[in-house]
C-alpha positions as CSV (number, residue, x, y, z in Angstrom):
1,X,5.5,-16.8,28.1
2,X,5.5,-15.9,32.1
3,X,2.1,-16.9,31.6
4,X,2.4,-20.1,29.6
5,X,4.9,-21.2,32.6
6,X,2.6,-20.3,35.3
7,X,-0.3,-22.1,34.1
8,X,2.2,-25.6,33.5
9,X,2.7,-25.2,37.0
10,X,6.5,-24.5,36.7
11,X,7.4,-21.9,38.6
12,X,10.3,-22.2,39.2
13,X,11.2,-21.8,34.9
14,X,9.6,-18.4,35.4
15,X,12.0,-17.6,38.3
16,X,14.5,-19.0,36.4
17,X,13.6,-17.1,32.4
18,X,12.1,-14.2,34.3
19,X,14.8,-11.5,33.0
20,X,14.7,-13.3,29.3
21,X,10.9,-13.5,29.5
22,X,10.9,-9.6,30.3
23,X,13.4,-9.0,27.4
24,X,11.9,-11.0,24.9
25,X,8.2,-9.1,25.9
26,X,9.7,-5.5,25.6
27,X,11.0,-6.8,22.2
28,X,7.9,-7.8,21.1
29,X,6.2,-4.2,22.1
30,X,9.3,-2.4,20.1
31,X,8.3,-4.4,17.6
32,X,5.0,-3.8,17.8
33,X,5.5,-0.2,17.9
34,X,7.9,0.0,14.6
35,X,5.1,-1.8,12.8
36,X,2.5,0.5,13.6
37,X,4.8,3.4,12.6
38,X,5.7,2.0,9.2
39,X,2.1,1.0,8.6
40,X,1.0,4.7,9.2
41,X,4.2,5.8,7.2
42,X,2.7,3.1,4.2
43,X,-0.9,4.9,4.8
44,X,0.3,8.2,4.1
45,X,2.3,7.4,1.0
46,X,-0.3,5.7,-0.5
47,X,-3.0,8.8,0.1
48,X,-0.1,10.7,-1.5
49,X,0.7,8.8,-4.5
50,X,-3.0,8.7,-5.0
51,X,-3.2,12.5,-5.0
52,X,-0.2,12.6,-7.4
53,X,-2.5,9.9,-10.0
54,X,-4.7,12.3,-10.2
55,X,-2.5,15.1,-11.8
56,X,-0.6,12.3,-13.7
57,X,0.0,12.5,-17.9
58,X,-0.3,9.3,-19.9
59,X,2.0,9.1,-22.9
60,X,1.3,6.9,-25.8
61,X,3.3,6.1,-28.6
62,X,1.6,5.7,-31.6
63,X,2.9,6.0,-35.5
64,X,2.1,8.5,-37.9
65,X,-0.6,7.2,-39.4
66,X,-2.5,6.2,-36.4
67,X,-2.6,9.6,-35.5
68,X,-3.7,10.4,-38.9
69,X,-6.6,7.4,-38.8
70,X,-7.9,8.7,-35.4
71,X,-7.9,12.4,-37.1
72,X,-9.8,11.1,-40.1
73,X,-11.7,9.0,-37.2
74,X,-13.0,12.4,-35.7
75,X,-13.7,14.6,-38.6
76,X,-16.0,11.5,-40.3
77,X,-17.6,11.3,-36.6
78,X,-18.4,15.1,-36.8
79,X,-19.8,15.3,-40.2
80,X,-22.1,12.2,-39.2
81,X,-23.3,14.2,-36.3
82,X,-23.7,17.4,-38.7
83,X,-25.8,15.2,-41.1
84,X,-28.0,13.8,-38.6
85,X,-28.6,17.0,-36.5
């Protein structure tokens, strides 16, 4: 903003915002810096929930007979490949 003002040829608003020009720029840094910090605390969660994927169980709820479908499934797949072997 000190900046902005300078180049308007004003002056004087920069003698006159200087101390809420400063504050307003050391905000912006704290800012800044808080961002960068929750973006590297948002980089290391997500490398760590990716690890956990890895070692991650998926459930499935199925009824009695599908389970008995997809065993009959398998046993007519093996006998096919005892057949043609």
């Amino acid at each position: 903003m000190k900046e902005c003002y300078i180049r308007t040829h004003r002056p004087d608003l920069v003698d006159l915002y200087s101390s809420r020009i400063e504050s307003m720029e050391g905000e912006l840094e704290h800012k800044k810096s808080e961002m960068r910090t929750k973006l590297d605390e948002y980089k290391t969660r997500l490398v760590a929930s990716s690890a956990e994927e890895e070692y991650s169980v998926n459930l499935e709820r199925v009824t009695y007979r599908t389970i008995e479908l997809r065993h009959y499934l398998k046993k007519c797949q093996d006998e096919l490949k005892v057949k043609l072997s």
